[in-house]
C-alpha positions in Angstrom: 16.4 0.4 6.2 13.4 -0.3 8.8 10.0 0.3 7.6 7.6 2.7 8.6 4.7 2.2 10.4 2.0 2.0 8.0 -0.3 5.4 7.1 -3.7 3.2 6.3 -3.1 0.4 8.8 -1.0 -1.1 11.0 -3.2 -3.8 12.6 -1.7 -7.3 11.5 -5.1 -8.3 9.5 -5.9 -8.5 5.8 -6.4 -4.7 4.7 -9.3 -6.1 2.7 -11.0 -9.1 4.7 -9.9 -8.3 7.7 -8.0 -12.0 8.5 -5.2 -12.6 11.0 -4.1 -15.6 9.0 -1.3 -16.0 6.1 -0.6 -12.5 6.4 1.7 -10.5 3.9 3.1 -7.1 4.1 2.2 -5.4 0.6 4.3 -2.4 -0.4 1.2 -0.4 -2.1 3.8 1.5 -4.6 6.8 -1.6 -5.4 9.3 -2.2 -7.9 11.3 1.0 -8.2 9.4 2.5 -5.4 9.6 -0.1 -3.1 11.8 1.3 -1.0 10.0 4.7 -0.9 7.1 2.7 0.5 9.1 1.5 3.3 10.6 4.5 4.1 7.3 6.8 3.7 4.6 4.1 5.3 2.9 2.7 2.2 2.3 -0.3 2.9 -0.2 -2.4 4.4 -1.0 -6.2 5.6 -2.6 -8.1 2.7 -3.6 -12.6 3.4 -2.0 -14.2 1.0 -5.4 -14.4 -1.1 -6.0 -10.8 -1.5 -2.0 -10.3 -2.1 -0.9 -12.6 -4.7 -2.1 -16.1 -4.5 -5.6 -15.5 -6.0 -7.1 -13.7 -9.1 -8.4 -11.0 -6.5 -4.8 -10.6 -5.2 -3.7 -6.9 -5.9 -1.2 -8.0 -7.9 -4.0 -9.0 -10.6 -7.1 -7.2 -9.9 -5.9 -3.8 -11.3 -9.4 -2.4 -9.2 -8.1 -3.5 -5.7 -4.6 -2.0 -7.1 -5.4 1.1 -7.5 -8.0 1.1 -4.4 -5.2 0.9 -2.5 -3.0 3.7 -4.2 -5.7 5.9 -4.1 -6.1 5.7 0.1 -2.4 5.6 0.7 -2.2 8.7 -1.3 -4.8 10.8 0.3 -3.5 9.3 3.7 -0.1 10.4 2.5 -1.1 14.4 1.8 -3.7 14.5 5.4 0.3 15.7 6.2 2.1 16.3 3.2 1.4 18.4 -0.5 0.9 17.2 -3.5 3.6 18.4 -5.0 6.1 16.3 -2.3 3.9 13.3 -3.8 4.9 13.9 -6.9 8.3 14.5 -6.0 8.3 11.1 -4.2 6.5 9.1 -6.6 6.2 10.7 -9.8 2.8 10.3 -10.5 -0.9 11.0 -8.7 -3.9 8.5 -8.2 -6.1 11.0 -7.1 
């Protein structure tokens, strides 16, 4: 399955520092729901610092983590209900 076009950002820079360098795509809701992120556009470009290769990667600072669940969401319902969220994903950050 192709992935969407990211719903915060598609320019190819750190979401958080703004870098062109090292540059990982992180799918903002994974495991189970990794696909769902592909598919609905929740996703963004993370350097590998801010993604996992650091302390203050998103997969350890639970702050940045839900930082970035909380935009994607209300990105998400500028076109969509909450209700198809929770269908979707099962569970609200906002």
């Amino acid at each position: 399955m192709a992935r969407a076009e990211s719903i915060i950002s598609n320019d190819r820079r750190c979401y958080v520092c703004g870098t062109t360098v090292n540059l990982h795509v992180h799918h903002i809701f994974g495991g189970i729901n990794r696909k769902i992120s592909d598919k609905e556009g929740c996703w963004c470009y993370l350097c590998g610092y801010h993604h996992n290769l650091s302390d203050e990667g998103v997969h350890f600072d639970r702050e940045l983590d839900l930082k970035l669940k909380k935009e994607c969401q209300a990105s998400w319902e500028r076109s969509h209900t909450r209700d198809e969220w929770y269908r979707k994903f099962g569970k609200s950050y906002l």
